[in-house]
C-alpha positions as CSV (number, residue, x, y, z in Angstrom):
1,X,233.3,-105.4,27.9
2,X,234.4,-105.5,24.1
3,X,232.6,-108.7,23.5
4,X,229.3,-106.8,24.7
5,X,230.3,-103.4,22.8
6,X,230.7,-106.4,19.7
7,X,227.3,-108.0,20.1
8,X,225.6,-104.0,20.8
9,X,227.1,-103.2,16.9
10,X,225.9,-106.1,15.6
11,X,222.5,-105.4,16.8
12,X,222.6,-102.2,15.4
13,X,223.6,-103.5,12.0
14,X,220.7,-105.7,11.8
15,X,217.9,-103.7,13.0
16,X,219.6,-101.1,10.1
17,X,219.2,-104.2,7.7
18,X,215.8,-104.9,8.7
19,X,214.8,-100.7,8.3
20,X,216.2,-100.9,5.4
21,X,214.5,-103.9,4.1
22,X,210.8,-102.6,6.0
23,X,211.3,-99.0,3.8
24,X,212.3,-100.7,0.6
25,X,208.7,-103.3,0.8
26,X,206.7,-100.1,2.4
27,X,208.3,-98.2,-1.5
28,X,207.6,-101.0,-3.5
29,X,204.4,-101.5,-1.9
30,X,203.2,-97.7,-2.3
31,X,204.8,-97.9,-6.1
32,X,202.3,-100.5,-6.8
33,X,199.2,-98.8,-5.3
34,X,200.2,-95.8,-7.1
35,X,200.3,-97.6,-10.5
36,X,197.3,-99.0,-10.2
37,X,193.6,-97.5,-11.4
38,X,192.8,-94.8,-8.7
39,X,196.3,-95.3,-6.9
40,X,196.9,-92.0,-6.4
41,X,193.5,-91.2,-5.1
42,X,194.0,-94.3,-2.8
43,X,197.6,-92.7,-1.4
44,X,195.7,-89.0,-1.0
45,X,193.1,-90.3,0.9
46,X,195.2,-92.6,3.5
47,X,197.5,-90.0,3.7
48,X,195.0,-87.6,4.3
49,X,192.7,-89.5,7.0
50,X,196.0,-90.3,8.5
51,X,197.2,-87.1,9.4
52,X,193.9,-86.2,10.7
53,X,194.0,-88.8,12.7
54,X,197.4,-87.6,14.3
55,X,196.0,-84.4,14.6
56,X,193.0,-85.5,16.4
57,X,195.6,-87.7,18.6
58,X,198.0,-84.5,19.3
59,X,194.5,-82.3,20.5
60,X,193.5,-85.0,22.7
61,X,197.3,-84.8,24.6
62,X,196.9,-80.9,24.9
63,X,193.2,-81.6,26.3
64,X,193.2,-84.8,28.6
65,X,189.0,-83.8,28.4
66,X,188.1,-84.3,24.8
67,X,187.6,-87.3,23.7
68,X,187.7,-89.0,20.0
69,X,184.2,-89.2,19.2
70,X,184.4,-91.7,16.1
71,X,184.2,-89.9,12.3
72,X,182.5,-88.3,9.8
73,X,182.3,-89.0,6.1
74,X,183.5,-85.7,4.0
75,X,183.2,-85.9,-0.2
76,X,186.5,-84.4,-1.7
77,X,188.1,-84.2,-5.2
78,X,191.0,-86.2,-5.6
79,X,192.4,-86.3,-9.1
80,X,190.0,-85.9,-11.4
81,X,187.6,-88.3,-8.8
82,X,185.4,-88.1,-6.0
83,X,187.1,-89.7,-2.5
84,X,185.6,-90.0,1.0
85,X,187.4,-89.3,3.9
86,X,186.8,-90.0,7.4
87,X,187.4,-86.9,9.4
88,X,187.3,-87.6,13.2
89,X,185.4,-85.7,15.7
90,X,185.9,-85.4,19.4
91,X,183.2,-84.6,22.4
92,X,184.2,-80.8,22.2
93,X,183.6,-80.6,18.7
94,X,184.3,-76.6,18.8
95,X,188.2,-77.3,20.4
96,X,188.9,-79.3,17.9
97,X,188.9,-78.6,14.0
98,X,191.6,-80.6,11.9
99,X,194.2,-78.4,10.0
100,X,194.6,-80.4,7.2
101,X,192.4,-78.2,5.0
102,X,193.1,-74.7,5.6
């Protein structure tokens, strides 16, 4: 029993190792996107089309009915420059509006 309890920790350790290895290459990653021209345009936008898309995704498991129905194209201001964002639709367009700009 110990020797599994021993080889359970050690699993743990290294799928700690590995998160923390994943999270530092997901920060350095997003560090270099964010230094470069229109980086932080870039990060707004994924972020942004992302949590729509979550939102979209957290409708469709309250209404098993409504379907995604691909995306539209919306024109916003980032900083200080235009950026496109894919906001998704369903069927029932009128059950679903995203959140993320009210």
């Amino acid at each position: 029993m110990c020797k599994v309890k021993s080889c359970i920790f050690k699993l743990q350790q290294i799928n700690v190792q590995t998160y923390e290895l994943y999270t530092e290459q997901i920060s350095d990653l997003l560090l270099n996107v964010a230094n470069s021209e229109n980086g932080s345009n870039l990060l707004m936008q994924l972020t942004l089309n992302a949590f729509m898309k979550s939102e979209r995704h957290l409708h469709q498991q309250e209404n098993e009915g409504d379907y995604g129905n691909g995306y539209r194209e919306r024109k916003a201001r980032g900083f200080g420059k235009e950026m496109i964002l894919k906001v998704p639709r369903t069927r029932h367009e009128t059950s679903f509006l995203t959140q993320s700009f009210i």
